[in-house]
Each structure stands twice: as structure tokens, then as C-alpha cells.
C-alpha positions as CSV (number, residue, x, y, z in Angstrom):
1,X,-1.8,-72.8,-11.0
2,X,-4.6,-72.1,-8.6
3,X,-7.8,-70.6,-8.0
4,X,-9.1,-68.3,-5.2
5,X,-12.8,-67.2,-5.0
6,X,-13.8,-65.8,-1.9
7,X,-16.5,-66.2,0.2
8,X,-17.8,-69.6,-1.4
9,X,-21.0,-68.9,0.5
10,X,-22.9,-65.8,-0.6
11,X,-25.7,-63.7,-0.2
12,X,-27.5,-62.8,-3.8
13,X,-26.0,-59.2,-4.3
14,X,-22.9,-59.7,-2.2
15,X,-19.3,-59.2,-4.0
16,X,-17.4,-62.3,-5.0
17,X,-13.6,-62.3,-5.7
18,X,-11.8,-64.5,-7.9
19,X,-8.4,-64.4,-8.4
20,X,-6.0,-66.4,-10.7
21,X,-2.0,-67.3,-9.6
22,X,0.5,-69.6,-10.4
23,X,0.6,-68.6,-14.0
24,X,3.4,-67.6,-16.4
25,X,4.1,-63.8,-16.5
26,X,2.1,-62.4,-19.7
27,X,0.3,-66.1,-20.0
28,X,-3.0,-66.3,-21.0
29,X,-5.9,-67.9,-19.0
30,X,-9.5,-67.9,-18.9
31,X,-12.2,-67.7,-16.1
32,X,-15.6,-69.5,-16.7
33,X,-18.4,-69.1,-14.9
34,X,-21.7,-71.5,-15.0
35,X,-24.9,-72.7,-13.2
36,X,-27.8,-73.9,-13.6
37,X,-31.2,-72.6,-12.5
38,X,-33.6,-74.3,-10.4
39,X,-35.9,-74.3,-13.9
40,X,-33.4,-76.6,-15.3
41,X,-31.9,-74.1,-18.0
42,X,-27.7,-73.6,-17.8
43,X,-26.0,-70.0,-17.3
44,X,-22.4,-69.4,-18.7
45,X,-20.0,-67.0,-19.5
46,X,-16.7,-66.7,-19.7
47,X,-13.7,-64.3,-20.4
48,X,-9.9,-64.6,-20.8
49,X,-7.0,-62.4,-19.0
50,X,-3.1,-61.9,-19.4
51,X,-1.6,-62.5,-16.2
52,X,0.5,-59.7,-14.5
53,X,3.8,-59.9,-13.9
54,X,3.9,-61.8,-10.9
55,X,1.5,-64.4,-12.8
56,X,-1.6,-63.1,-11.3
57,X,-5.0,-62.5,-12.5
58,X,-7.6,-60.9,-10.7
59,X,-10.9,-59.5,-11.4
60,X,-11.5,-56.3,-9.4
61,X,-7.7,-55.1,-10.8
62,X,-7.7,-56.5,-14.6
63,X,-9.9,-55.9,-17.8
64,X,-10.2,-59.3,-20.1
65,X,-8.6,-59.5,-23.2
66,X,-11.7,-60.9,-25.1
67,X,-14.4,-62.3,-23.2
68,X,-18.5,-62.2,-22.1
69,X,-18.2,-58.3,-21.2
70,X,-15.3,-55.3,-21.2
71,X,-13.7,-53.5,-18.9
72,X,-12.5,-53.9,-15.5
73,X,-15.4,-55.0,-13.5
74,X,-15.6,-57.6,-10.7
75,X,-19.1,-58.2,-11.2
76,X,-18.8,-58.6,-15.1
77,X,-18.6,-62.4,-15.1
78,X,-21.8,-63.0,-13.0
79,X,-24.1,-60.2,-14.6
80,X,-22.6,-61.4,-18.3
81,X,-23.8,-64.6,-17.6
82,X,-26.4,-66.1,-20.8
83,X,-28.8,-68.6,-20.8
84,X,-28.5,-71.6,-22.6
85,X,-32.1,-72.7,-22.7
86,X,-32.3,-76.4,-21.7
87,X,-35.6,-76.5,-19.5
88,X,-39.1,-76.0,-21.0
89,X,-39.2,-72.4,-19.6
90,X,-36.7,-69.5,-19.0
91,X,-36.8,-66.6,-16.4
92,X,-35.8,-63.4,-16.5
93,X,-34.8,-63.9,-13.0
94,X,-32.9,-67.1,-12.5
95,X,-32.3,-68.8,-9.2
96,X,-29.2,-70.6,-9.6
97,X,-28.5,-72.2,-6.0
98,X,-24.3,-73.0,-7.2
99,X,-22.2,-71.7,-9.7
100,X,-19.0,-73.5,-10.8
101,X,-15.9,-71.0,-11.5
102,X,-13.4,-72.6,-13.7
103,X,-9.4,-71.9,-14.5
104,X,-8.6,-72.9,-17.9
105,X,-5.4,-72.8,-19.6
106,X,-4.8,-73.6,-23.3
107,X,-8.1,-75.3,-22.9
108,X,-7.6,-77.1,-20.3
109,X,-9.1,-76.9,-16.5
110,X,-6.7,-76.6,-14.3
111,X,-8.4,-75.5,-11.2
112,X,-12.2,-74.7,-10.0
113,X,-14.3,-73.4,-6.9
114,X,-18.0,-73.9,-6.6
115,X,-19.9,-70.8,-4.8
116,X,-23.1,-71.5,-3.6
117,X,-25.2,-69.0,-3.7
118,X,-27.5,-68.0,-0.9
119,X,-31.0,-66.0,-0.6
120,X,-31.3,-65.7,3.3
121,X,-29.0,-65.4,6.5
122,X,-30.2,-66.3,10.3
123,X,-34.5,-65.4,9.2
124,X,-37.2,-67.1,10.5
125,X,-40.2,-67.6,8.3
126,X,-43.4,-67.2,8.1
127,X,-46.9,-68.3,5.7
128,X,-49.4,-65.8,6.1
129,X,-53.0,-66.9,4.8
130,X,-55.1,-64.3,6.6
131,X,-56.2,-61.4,6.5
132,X,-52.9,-61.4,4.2
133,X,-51.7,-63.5,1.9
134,X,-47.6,-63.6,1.9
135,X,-44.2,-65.2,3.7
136,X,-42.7,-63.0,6.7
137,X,-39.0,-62.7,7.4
138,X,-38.0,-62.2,10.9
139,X,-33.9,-62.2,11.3
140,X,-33.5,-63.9,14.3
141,X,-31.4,-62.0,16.4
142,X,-34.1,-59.4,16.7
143,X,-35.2,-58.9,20.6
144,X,-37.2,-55.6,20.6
145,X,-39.7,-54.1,18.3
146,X,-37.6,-53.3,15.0
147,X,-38.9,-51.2,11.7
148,X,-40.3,-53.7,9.3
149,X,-40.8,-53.5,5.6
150,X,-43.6,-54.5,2.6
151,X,-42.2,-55.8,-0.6
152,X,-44.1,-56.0,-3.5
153,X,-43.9,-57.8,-6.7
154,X,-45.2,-56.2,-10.3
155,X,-47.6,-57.4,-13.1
156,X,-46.2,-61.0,-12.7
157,X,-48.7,-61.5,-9.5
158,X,-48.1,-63.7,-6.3
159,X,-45.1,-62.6,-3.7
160,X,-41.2,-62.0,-4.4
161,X,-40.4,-64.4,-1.1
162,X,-36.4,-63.8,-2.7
163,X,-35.9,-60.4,-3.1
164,X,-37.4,-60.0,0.4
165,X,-35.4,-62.3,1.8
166,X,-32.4,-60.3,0.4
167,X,-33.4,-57.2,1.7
168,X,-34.3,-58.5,5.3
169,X,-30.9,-60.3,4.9
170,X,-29.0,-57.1,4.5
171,X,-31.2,-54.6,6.3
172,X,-32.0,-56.8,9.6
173,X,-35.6,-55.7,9.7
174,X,-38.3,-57.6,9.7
175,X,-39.9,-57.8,6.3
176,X,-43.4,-59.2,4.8
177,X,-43.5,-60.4,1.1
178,X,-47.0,-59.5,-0.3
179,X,-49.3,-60.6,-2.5
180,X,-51.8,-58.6,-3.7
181,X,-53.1,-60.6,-6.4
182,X,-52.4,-63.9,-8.9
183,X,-52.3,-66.1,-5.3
184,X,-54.7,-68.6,-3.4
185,X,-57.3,-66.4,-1.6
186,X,-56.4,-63.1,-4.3
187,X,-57.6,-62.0,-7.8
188,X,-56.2,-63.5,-10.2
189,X,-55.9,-61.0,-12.7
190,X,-54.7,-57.1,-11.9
191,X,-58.1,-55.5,-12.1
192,X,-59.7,-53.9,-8.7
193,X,-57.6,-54.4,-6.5
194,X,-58.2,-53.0,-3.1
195,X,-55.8,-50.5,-1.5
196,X,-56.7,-51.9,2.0
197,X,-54.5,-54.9,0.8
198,X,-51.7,-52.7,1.8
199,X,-53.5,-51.2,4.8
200,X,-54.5,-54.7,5.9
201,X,-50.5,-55.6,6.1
202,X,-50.1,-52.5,8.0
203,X,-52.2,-53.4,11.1
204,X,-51.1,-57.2,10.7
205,X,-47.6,-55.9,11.0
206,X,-48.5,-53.4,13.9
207,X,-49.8,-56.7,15.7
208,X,-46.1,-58.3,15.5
209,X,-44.7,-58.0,19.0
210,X,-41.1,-57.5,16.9
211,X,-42.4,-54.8,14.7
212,X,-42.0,-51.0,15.8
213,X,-45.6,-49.6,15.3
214,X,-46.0,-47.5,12.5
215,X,-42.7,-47.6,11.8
216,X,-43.3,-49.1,7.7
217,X,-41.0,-49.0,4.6
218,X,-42.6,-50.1,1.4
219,X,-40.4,-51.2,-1.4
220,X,-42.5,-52.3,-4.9
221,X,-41.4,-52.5,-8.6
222,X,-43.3,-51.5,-11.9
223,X,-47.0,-51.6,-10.8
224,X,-45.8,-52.7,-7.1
225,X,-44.4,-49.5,-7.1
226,X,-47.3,-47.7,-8.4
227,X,-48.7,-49.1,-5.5
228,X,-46.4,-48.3,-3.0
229,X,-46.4,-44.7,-3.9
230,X,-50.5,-45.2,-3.6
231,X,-50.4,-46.9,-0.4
232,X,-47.9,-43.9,1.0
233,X,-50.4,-41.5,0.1
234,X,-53.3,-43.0,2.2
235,X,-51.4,-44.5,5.2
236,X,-49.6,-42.1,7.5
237,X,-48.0,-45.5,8.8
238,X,-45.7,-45.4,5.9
239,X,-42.6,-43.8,6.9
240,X,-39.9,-45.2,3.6
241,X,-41.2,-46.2,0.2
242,X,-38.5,-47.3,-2.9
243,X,-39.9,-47.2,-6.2
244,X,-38.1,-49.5,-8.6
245,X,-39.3,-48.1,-12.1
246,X,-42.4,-47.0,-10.5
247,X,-45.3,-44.7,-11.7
248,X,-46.5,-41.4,-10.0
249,X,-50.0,-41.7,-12.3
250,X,-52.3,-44.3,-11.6
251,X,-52.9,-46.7,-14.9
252,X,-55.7,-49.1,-15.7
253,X,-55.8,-52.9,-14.5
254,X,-54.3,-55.9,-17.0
255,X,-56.6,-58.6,-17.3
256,X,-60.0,-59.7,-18.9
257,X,-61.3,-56.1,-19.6
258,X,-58.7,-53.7,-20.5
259,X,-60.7,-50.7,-19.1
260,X,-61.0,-52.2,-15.8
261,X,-59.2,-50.1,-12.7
262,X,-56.4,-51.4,-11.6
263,X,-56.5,-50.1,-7.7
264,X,-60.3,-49.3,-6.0
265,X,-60.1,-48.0,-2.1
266,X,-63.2,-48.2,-0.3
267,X,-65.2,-49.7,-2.8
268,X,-64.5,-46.6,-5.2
269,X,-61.7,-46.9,-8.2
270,X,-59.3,-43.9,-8.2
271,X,-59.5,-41.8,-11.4
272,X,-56.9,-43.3,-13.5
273,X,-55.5,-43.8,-17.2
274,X,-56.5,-46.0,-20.0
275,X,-53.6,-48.0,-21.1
276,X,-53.8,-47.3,-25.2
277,X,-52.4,-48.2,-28.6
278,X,-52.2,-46.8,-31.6
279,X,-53.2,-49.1,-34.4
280,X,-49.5,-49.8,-35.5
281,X,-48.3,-50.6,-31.2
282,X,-51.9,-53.3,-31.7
283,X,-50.4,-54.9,-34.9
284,X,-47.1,-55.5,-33.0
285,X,-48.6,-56.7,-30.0
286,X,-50.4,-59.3,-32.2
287,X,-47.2,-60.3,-33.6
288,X,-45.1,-60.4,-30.4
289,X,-48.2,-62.9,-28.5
290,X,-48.2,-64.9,-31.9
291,X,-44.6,-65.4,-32.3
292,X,-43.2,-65.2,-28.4
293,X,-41.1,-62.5,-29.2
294,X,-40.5,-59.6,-27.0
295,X,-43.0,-56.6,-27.1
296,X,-41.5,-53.2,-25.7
297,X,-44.6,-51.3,-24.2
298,X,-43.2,-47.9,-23.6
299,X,-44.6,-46.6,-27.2
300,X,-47.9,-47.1,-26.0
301,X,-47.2,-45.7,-22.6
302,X,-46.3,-42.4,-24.4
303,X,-49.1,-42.4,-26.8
304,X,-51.5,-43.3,-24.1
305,X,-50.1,-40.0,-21.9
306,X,-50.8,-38.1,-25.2
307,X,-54.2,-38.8,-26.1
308,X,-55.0,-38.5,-22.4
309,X,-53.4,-35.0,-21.6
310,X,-56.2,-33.3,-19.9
311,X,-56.7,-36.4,-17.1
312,X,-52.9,-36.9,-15.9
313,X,-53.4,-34.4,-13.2
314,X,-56.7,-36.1,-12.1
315,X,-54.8,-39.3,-12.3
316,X,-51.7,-38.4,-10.6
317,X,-51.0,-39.9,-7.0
318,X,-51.1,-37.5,-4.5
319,X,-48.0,-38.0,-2.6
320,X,-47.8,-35.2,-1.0
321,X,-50.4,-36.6,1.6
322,X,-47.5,-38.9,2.8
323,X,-45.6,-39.2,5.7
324,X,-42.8,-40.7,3.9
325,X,-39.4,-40.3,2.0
326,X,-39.1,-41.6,-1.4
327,X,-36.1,-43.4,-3.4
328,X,-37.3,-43.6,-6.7
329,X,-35.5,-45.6,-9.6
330,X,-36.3,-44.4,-13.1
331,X,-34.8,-44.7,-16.3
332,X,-34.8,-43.7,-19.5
333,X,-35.0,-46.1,-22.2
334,X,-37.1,-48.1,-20.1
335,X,-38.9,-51.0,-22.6
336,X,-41.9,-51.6,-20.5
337,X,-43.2,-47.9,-19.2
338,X,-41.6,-44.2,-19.3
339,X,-40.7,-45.0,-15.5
340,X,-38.1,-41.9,-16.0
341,X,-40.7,-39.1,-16.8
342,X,-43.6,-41.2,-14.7
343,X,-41.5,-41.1,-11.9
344,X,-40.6,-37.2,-12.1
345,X,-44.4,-36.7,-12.1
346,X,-43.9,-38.1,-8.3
347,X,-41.2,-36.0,-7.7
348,X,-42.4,-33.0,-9.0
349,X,-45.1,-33.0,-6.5
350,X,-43.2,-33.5,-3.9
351,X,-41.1,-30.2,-4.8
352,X,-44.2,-28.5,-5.5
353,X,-45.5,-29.2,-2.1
354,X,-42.4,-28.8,0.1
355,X,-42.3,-32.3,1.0
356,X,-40.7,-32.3,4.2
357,X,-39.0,-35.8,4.2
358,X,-36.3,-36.8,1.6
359,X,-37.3,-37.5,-1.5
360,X,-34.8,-38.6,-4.7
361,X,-35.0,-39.8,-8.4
362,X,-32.1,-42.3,-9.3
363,X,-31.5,-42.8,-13.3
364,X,-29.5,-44.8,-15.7
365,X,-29.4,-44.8,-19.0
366,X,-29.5,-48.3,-20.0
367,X,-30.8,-49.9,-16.9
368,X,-34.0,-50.5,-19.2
369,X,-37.1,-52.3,-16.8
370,X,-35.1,-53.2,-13.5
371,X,-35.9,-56.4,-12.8
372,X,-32.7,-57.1,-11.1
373,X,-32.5,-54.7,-8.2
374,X,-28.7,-56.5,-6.8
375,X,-25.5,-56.9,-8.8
376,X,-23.6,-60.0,-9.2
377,X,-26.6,-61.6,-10.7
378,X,-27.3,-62.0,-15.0
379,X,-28.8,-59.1,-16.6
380,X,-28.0,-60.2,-20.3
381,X,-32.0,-61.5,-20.9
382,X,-34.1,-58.6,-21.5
383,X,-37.4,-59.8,-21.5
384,X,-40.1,-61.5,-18.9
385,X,-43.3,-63.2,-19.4
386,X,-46.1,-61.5,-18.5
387,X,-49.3,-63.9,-17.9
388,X,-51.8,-61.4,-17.8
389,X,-52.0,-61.3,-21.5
390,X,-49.6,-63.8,-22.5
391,X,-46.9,-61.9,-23.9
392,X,-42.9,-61.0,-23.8
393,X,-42.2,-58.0,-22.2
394,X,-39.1,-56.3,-23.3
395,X,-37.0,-54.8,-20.6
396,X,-35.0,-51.9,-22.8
397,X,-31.6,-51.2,-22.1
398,X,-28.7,-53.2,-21.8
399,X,-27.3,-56.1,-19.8
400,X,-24.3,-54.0,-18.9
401,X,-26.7,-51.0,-17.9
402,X,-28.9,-53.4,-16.1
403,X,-25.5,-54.0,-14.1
404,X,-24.5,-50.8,-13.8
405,X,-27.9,-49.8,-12.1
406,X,-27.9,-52.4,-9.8
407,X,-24.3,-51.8,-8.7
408,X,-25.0,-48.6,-8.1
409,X,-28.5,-48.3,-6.9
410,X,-28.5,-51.6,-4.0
411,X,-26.4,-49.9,-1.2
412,X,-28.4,-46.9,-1.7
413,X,-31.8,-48.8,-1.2
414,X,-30.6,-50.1,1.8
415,X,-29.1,-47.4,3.4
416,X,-31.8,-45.6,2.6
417,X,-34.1,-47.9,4.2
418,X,-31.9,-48.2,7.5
419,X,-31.5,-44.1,7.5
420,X,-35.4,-43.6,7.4
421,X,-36.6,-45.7,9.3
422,X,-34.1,-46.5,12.3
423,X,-33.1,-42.8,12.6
């Protein structure tokens, strides 16, 4: 009986195969799965298969018999993957370096493969410190001046170095990891935060001999994208911006004073939306900080959009200044914001103003809060810690949505990202 898993080095987001042979026609075996994060905490899951009549098993053909998820589904035993919490903290996003596939038969191993799992391939990198604060990501086989890309992070603060790395990995552009707050040098909190951030990584970018002037893609999630779709609407250098669960309406900062802006550009805060509560959405956000459990936001989203009617158009973001195109993820059911109807808003505009570049709204029904922009990685815990103001976000809908989304969305981001700004 043996095990094949192929490639046994990946990139985060690439497919892995695993087949199963040797076996007894109609026998019984099971695949497990496991890793543990770099936080200490271990990742399993597991799920059991009747072998075909040849005595094969293999994912991408065969749906388990009982197991960690249903349905044929290649992906199923990495995004099924839960955590057993055995370090002092547990992320929403795991990095887990090695997982360990295992063959088990009555029981019993019989055969295993470890994959190691990989964030970067052939980039050089890069601390910024000034004017910017972030890690750049040059692939190494660039000779010429290339398009380059901003990511940003959300309410979390500080830079996603990973998830940039992932994209520069598969997109071969250049790309800069920003921070615009919650690192050395940066506010520490989400309140007044200067747009210029963004335009300030624009010109450092534009100084890169292996950067294509003005030739930027923008990629941000939850507020990042809020500020994305900001930062598109200012600078005409901005030629691509992806909006994971992003909002076309400008919302207040999270911090110390909860009527604080969140985004001021040249000294001036854009009109913008109190985030609200009604007295009930207050009661459970009391509970939820007092007894760590998760707190789904999107209640006070819609109740804020409500009692605020009259100032959404005041607050909206124009994008119809931009010189961009726009993927935009988002989905209904999503626990932190109504990124579905807050991303429409951007959309709409866009249709309203004959928007000459491309412009698109993805959206899944149970991709909840999309943390997890690639598949092949666990989707099952569906909250986050947010700092800010020491709570448990819930993401909203499911682990298998989560999947789903990411399976679906990740080669569109990237071809989208290589279309727009390399054609």
C-alpha cells in the first residue's frame, strides 16, 4: 500500500494531489492530514475513502465515505483542516511551514508524505523604513521595469509580508507590503490616517529602477480595501485595484475615540460614516469582549447605514475619478460588514459614470469575511482577533464557502492583475 502526494514542495494556494494504491478492491482507508502552526497550535483533519476497483484512491476523482468535509473536492482535506488549540494563541490565519499526510488502514499507518509548504519562490526582499514602512518583493528574474503592486492588510494593522509574497510568487511583479498603521514609525490605532500613505508608496515605487512608472495595482481587504478603492480615486497612478470584501463608503476610524475619521488627505478628513449600535448590538458587544466569544458586526453595519441615510452619498468614494479597473469580492452573509451591498455601492457608480476600464463584483454565498483569499488552506475557524478594541470578530459563512470563494476567486485575482496591468 502506498502513498503519492505530489509536489511535496508548494506554494500556499497551489493544488496538491494525493493519491492512495495498493489497496484491496472496495477496501477502506483513510487519509489524514496535520500540521502545526508556527504559534505552536496543531491542524488536523481527516476523511476515509473506498478504493476503486483497481485499489485506488484519489482525491480529485473520489468523494469520502465519512470524513472532515463531503463531496469530491481535492482541496477538501486542507481547507477542512481544525485547530486543536495547544499554543497560548490561535490565528485565523495559520502558517503551518509542513503538513504530514498519513495512509491509515484499519487504524494503522501504513504510508505518509510530508509537504512543506512554501510562501515565496525566487523573490528578493526588502525592509522599507522610510518614507514607507513595509517589505518589498522583487522576483528575481525581473530585468526591465515590470508593473508592481500595493498590498494591504485590514483592521488587524502592520503589513501582510505573506499574502504578498503569494501574489508576487504567482504574478511575477514586483510587489510592496504596506503598512499604514499598528507598525514602528505608524499610528497605532486606525484613526487619521493619511491617504498620502498610499501616495507616498506610489512615488517610492516610481523610484524603483524595476518598477514600470505608473503602472500600480492595489490589492487591500476589509478596510485595506476601503482604502484601495480611496487611494484609486485620488491617484491617476493606479491602474488595478482588488477589493477583498471591501467598502465603496468611507466609515469612521477604530480606536480610542469612536468618532474619530478613519482616512484624512491633506490635512482634511473625508466626510464619512459613524460606525453605530443599537442598544441591543452594545449589550452583545459587551458580552462578546467579556467572554472572548465571537461578535458578528454586520447588524451594526446595517443599522448604522440606516440611521445615516441622508449622508451615504456624501460619504461614498468617488471612484469614478479613477484610472483603474476593479475586481471586487463581496458576499452576502458577510459577519463583519455588508461587503455585498457596500461593494455594489462601488459598482454602481462605476455604471453610473460609464467607467471606461473593467470593473466586476465577485459573490458567494457563504464565503462570510474572506480572510483566506487562496485555496488549499483551513477555512473552518471563523473568527479573528481584532486588537483595536479587543474583541472576536466573527467572519459569517462557512468553512466550505470560505473554500469555495477562494477556489474560485484566486486565478481570477491574478489574471486579473496580469491582464490590467501588463496589457
Amino acid at each position: 500500500m502506498r502513498l503519492e502526494v505530489e509536489p511535496q514542495q508548494v506554494l500556499v494556494g497551489d493544488p496538491v494531489s494525493i493519491r492512495a494504491s495498493g489497496l484491496d478492491a472496495g477496501q477502506i482507508a483513510t487519509l489524514r492530514v496535520s500540521g502545526q502552526d508556527v504559534l505552536g497550535n496543531t491542524w488536523y483533519s481527516e476523511a476515509s475513502f473506498r478504493a476503486d476497483d483497481a485499489g485506488t484512491i484519489d482525491t480529485s476523482r473520489d468523494a469520502p465515505v465519512e470524513g472532515s468535509y463531503h463531496g469530491i473536492d481535492q482541496a477538501g482535506l486542507f481547507w477542512s483542516m481544525s485547530v486543536n488549540q495547544t499554543g497560548e494563541f490561535v490565528s485565523a490565519f495559520p502558517v503551518i511551514h509542513n503538513l504530514t499526510v498519513g495512509l491509515y488502514v484499519d487504524g494503522r499507518e501504513v504510508d505518509s508524505r510530508v509537504v512543506q509548504r512554501i510562501a515565496q519562490i525566487d523573490l528578493e526582499r526588502e525592509n522599507v523604513t522610510d518614507p514607507i514602512v513595509g517589505v518589498f518583493l522583487i522576483p528575481k528574474e525581473i530585468t526591465e521595469p515590470t508593473p508592481a503592486i500595493i498590498v494591504l492588510g485590514g483592521s488587524e494593522g502592520g503589513y501582510k509580508e505573506g499574502w504578498a509574497s503569494v501574489i508576487a510568487s504567482k504574478t511575477r511583479m514586483p510587489t510592496l507590503a504596506l503598512a499604514y498603521f499598528g507598525a514602528p514609525g505608524l499610528p497605532q490605532t486606525l484613526e487619521n490616517i493619511p491617504v498620502e500613505t498610499v501616495g507616498k508608496a506610489i512615488e517610492w515605487l516610481n523610484q524603483q529602477p524595476l518598477v514600470a512608472r505608473d503602472h500600480i495595482g492595489i490589492v487591500g481587504a476589509s478596510r485595506g480595501g476601503e482604502l484601495a478603492l480611496l487611494a484609486a480615486s485620488i491617484y491617476p497612478e493606479i491602474k488595478a485595484v482588488v477589493g477583498y470584501t471591501p467598502s465603496g463608503v468611507i466609515w469612521s476610524g477604530i480606536g480610542e475615540n469612536p468618532d474619530a475619521p478613519a482616512w484624512t488627505y491633506q490635512g482634511r478628513a473625508f466626510p464619512y460614516l459613524k460606525a453605530m449600535m443599537s442598544e441591543e448590538q452594545g449589550r452583545q458587544f459587551l458580552e462578546a469582549q467579556k467572554n472572548g466569544t465571537p461578535y458578528l458586526d454586520a447588524p451594526s453595519f446595517l443599522y448604522s447605514l440606516e440611521m445615516q441615510r441622508s449622508r451615504i452619498d456624501e460619504a461614498t468614494i468617488p471612484v469614478e475619478n479613477s484610472k483603474a479597473a476593479f475586481l471586487l469580492i463581496g458576499n452576502p452573509g458577510d459577519g463583519v460588514w455588508p461587503s455585498d451591498m457596500l461593494s455594489q455601492i462601488s459598482i454602481d457608480r462605476l455604471r453610473a459614470h460609464d467607467h471606461p476600464r473593467q470593473y466586476q463584483l465577485l459573490s458567494y454565498d457563504q464565503g462570510g469575511h474572506m480572510l483566506i483569499p487562496y485555496p488549499y488552506y483551513p477555512t473552518t475557524m471563523r473568527q479573528f482577533y481584532l486588537p483595536t478594541v479587543d474583541v472576536w470578530e466573527g467572519l459569517g459563512g462557512t468553512a466550505e464557502g470560505a473554500a469555495r470563494a477562494a477556489e474560485d476567486s484566486w486565478p481570477r485575482v491574478v489574471e486579473f492583475l496580469k491582464r490590467e496591468l501588463e496589457g
